[in-house]
C-alpha positions in Angstrom: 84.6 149.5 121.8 88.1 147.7 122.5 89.6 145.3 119.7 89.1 142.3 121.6 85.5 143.2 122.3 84.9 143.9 118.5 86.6 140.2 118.2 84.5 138.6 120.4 80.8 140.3 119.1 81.6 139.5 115.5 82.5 135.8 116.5 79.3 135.7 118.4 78.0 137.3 115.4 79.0 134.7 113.3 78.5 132.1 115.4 74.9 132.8 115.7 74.4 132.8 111.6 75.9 129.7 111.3 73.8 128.1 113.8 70.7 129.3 112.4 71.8 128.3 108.8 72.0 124.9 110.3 69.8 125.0 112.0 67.2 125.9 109.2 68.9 122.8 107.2 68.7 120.7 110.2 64.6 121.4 110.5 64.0 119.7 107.1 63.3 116.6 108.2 62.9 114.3 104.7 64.9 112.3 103.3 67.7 113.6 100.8 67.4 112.4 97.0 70.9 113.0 95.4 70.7 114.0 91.8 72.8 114.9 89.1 72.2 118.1 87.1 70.5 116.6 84.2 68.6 113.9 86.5 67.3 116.7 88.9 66.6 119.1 85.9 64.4 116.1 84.7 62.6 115.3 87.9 61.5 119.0 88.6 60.7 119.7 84.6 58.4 116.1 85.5 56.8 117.6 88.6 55.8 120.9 86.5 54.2 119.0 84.1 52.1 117.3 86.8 51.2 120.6 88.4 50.5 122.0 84.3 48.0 118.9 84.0 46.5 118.7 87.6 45.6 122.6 86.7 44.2 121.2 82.8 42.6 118.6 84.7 40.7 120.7 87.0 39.6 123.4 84.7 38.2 120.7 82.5 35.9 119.1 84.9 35.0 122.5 85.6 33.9 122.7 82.7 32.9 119.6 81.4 35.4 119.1 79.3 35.9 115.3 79.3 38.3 114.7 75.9 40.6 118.0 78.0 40.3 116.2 81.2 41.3 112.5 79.6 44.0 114.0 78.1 45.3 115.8 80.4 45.5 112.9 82.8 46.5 110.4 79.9 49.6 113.2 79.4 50.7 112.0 82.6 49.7 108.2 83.2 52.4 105.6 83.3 51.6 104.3 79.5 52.7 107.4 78.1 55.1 107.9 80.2 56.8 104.7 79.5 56.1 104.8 75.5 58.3 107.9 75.4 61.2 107.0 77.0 62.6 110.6 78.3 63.9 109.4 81.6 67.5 109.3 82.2 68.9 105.8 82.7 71.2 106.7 85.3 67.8 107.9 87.2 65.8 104.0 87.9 69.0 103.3 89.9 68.9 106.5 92.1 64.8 106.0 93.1 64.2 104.4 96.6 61.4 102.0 96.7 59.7 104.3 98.7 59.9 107.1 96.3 58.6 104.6 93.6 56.0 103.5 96.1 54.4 107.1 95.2 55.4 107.4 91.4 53.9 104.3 89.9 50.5 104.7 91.4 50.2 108.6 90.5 50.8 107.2 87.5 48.7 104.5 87.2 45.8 106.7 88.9 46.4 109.2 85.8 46.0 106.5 83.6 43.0 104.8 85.4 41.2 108.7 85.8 41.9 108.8 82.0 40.2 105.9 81.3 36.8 106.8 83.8 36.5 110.0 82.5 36.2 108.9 78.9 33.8 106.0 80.4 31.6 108.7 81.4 32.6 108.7 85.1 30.8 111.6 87.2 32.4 114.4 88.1 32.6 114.1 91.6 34.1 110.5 91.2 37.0 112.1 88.9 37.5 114.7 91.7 37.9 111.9 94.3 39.9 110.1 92.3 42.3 113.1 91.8 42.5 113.5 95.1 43.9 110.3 95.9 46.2 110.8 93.1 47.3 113.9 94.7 47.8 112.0 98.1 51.1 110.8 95.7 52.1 113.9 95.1 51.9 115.8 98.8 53.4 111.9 100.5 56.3 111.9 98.3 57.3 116.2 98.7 56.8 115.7 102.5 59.4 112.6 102.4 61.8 113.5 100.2 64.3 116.6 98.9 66.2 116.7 96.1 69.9 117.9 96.8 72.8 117.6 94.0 75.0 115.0 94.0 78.2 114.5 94.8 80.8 114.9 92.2 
């Protein structure tokens, strides 16, 4: 194969990559959330907690474990949340309303499935109700992405 041939299949080649890398980009559709290190560390360290307690949560009522369930959601209800404090300040600012528009009732619906399954709420009503929770959870990771943020 000639030089210039070589030249021209390994622009191609490269030409092809870069179009599917953007491509790939391109086909993710949501909205971009731009985080700092520490903020985005903080949002995915929350989200594992919520997949740790949706798992504690589950496996309780499988069980009948009320007091496991109840704290499990109370772990992750807003009232908690708020009376420790953790988030980063710099993080309230960076939230769309939208993205809140998911957060606060997840929240809430922690606390409120907290509160029912102490009261003595069936099981199938707690397993409805953490299904609407998790309508949050799957509406908010189909709109958004986290990227980093500028520096």
């Amino acid at each position: 194969m000639r030089r210039r041939d070589k030249l021209i299949t390994a622009f191609c080649l490269t030409a092809f990559l870069a179009m599917g890398r953007a491509g790939a980009e391109d086909a993710d559709m949501r909205a971009p959330l731009a985080l700092t290190a520490s903020e985005k560390a903080f949002v995915l360290d929350q989200m594992r907690l919520f997949v740790k307690s949706l798992e504690q949560i589950v496996s309780g009522l499988a069980t009948d474990d009320r007091a496991a369930v109840a704290e499990a959601a109370a772990a992750r209800g807003g009232r908690r949340f708020q009376a420790e404090g953790k988030m980063p300040e710099t993080l309230a600012g960076r939230f769309p309303d939208r993205w809140t528009g998911f957060g606060r009732p997840m929240r809430a619906g922690f606390d409120e499935l907290a509160r029912r399954v102490t009261e003595g709420e069936s099981k199938n009503q707690s397993l409805a109700r953490l299904g609407e929770i998790m309508r949050n959870c799957v509406g908010c990771h189909a709109a958004y992405r986290i990227v980093d943020a500028p520096n």
